[in-house]
C-alpha atoms as one frame of an Amber mdcrd trajectory, in Angstrom:
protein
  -2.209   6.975  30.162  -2.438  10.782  31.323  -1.131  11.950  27.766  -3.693
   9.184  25.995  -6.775  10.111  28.157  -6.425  14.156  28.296  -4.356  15.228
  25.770  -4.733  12.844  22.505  -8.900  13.297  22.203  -8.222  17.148  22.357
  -5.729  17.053  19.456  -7.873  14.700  17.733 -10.723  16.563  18.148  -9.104
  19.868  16.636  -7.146  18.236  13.995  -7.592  18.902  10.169  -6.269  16.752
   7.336  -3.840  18.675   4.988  -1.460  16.599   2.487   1.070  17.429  -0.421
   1.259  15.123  -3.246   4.020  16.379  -6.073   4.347  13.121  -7.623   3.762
  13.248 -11.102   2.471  10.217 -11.742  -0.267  11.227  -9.150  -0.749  14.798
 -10.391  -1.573  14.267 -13.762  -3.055  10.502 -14.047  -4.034   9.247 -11.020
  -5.779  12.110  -9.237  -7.667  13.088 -12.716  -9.045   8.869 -12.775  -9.960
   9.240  -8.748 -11.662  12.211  -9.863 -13.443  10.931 -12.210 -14.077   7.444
 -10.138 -15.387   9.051  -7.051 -18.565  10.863  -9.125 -20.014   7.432  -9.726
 -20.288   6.697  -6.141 -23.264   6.553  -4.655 -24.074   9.585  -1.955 -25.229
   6.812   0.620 -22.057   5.398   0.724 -20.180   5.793   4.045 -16.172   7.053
   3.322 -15.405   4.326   5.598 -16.898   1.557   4.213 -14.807   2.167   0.796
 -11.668   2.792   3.591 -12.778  -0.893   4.893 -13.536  -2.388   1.461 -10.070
  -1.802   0.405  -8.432  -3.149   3.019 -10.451  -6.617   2.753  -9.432  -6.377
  -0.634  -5.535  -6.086   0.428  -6.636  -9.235   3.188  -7.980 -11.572   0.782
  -5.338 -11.158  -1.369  -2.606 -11.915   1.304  -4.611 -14.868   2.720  -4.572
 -16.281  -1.138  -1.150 -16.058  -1.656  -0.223 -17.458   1.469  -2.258 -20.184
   0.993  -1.060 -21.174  -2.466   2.676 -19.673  -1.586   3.352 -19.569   1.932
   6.980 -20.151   1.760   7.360 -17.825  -0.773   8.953 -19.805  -3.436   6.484
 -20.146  -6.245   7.919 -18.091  -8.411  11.214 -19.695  -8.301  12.705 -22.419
  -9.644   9.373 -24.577  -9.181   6.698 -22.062 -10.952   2.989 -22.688 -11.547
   2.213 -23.802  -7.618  -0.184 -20.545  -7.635  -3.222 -20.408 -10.413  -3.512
 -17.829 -13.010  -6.342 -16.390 -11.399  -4.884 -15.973  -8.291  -2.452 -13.567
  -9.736  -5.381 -11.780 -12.056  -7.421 -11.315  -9.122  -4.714 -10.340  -6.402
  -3.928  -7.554  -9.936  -7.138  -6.046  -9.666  -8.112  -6.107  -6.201  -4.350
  -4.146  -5.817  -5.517  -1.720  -8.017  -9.320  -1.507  -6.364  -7.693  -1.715
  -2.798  -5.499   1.597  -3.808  -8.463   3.708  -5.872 -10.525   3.192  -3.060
  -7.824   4.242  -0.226  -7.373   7.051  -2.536 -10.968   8.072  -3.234 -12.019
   7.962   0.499 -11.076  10.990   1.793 -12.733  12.927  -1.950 -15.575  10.827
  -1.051 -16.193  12.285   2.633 -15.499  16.135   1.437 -18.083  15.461  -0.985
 -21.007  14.257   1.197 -19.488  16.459   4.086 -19.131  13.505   6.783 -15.257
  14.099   6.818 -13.643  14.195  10.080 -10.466  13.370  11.979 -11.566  10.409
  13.394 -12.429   9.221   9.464  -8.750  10.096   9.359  -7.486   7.824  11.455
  -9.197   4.951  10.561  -8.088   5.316   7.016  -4.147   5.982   8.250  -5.061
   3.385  10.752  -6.132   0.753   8.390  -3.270   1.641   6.010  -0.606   1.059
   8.630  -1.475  -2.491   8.315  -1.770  -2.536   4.834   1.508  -1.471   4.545
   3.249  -4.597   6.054   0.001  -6.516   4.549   0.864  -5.780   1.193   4.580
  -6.010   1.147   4.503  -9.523   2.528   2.022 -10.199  -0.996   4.283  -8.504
  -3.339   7.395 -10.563  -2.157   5.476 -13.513  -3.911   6.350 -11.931  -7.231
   9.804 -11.390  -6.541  10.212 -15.253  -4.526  12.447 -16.251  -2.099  13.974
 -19.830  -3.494  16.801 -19.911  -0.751  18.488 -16.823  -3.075  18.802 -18.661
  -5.930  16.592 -17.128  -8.733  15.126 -14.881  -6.112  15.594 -12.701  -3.019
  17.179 -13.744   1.007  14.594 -13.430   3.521  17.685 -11.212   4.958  16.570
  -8.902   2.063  12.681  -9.303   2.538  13.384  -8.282   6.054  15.103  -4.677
   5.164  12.455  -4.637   2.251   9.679  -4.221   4.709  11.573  -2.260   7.189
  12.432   0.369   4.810   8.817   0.907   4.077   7.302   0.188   7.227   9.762
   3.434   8.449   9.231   5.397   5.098   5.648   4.903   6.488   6.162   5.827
  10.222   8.281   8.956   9.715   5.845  10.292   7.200   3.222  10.436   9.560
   5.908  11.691  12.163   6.540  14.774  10.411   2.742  14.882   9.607   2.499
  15.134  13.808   4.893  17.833  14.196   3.765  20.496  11.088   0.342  19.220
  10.482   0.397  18.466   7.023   1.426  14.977   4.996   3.820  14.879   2.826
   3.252  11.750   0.946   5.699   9.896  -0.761   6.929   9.249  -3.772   7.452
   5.425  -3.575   3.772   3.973  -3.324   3.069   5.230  -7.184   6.477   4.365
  -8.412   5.840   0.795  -6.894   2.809   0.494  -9.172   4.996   1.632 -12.053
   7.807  -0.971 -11.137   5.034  -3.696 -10.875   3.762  -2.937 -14.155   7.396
  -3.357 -15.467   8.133  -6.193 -13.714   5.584  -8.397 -15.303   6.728  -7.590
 -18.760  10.235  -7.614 -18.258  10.498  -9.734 -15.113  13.579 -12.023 -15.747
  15.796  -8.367 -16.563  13.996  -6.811 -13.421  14.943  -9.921 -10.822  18.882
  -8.965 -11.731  18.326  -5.713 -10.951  16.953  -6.130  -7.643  19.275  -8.887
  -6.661  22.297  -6.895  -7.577  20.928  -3.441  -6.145  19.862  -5.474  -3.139
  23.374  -7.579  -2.701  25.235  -3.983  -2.571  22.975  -2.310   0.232  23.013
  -6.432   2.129  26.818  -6.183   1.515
């Protein structure tokens, strides 16, 4: 309680964002589109409330799936449980959900309201988005017992793997003050994108990849 009451609202107070992005796929695609995005957003717009706004997005879209595919077996052996549009929309509100985590931050430097506290409600938000969002995703790849799919054993080291990836990133960020993100997030996107053109090649990756690290 001492080091949460007296020493935490100091740091926060002090703190400045500072990140390092050297993926390539964010360099020279995805930071030129959020560039070009976050000019045709209105001034009046709070950061937060696009922070927010992509996070319902990430909700709604778990909520759908796990109403249509809680057990995570829809994409199995017994397809078509989940509607077309279901998929289509959780697509786009996937893509909407991460431009607007990622034109947040652009959006407070350029109406001058950021702060740290902005800062950790977008980090905040995203460390539930994290889980949020892998639990979605492991509708594409289904679980079906481990027969056309993937073990819940496997789901399990899945999410821990990027639930750490997450945690230490914002570790080191604690210690030296700047973020070093990731290269995974984008590559996901890229993966997804192959995935639904070449899913049935795709599934025998991951299931042999995934039977190796399981033993």
């Amino acid at each position: 309680d001492i080091y949460h009451e007296h020493f935490q609202p100091k740091r926060l107070k002090f703190d400045k964002y500072s990140a390092v992005d050297t993926n390539p796929l964010s360099v020279y695609v995805m930071q030129p589109l959020w560039n070009r995005i976050v000019k045709i957003v209105p001034l009046w717009i709070a950061p937060n409330l696009l922070t927010f706004s992509g996070f319902l997005m990430i909700l709604i879209n778990y909520f759908l799936l796990s109403f249509y595919d809680w057990d995570y077996t829809a994409s199995g052996a017994s397809p078509g449980i989940v509607p077309t549009w279901v998929w289509l929309f959780g697509a786009c509100t996937t893509f909407c959900a991460y431009a607007l985590d990622s034109i947040d931050g652009k959006h407070a430097r350029r109406t001058q309201s950021s702060s740290p506290l902005g800062e950790l409600f977008d980090h905040g938000l995203d460390s539930w988005a994290t889980s949020i969002f892998i639990l979605s995703y492991f509708s594409i790849c289904s679980r079906d017992n481990g027969k056309t799919g993937i073990s819940v054993h496997t789901m399990y080291i899945s999410l821990s793997i990027v639930l750490l990836n997450f945690m230490f990133s914002h570790w080191e960020k604690y210690n030296t003050g700047v973020l070093f993100l990731p290269w995974g997030y984008d590559l996901s996107q890229v993966v997804s994108i192959y995935d639904s053109f070449f899913k049935k090649y795709f599934k025998k990756i991951l299931i042999n990849v995934t039977e190796k690290l399981t033993f």
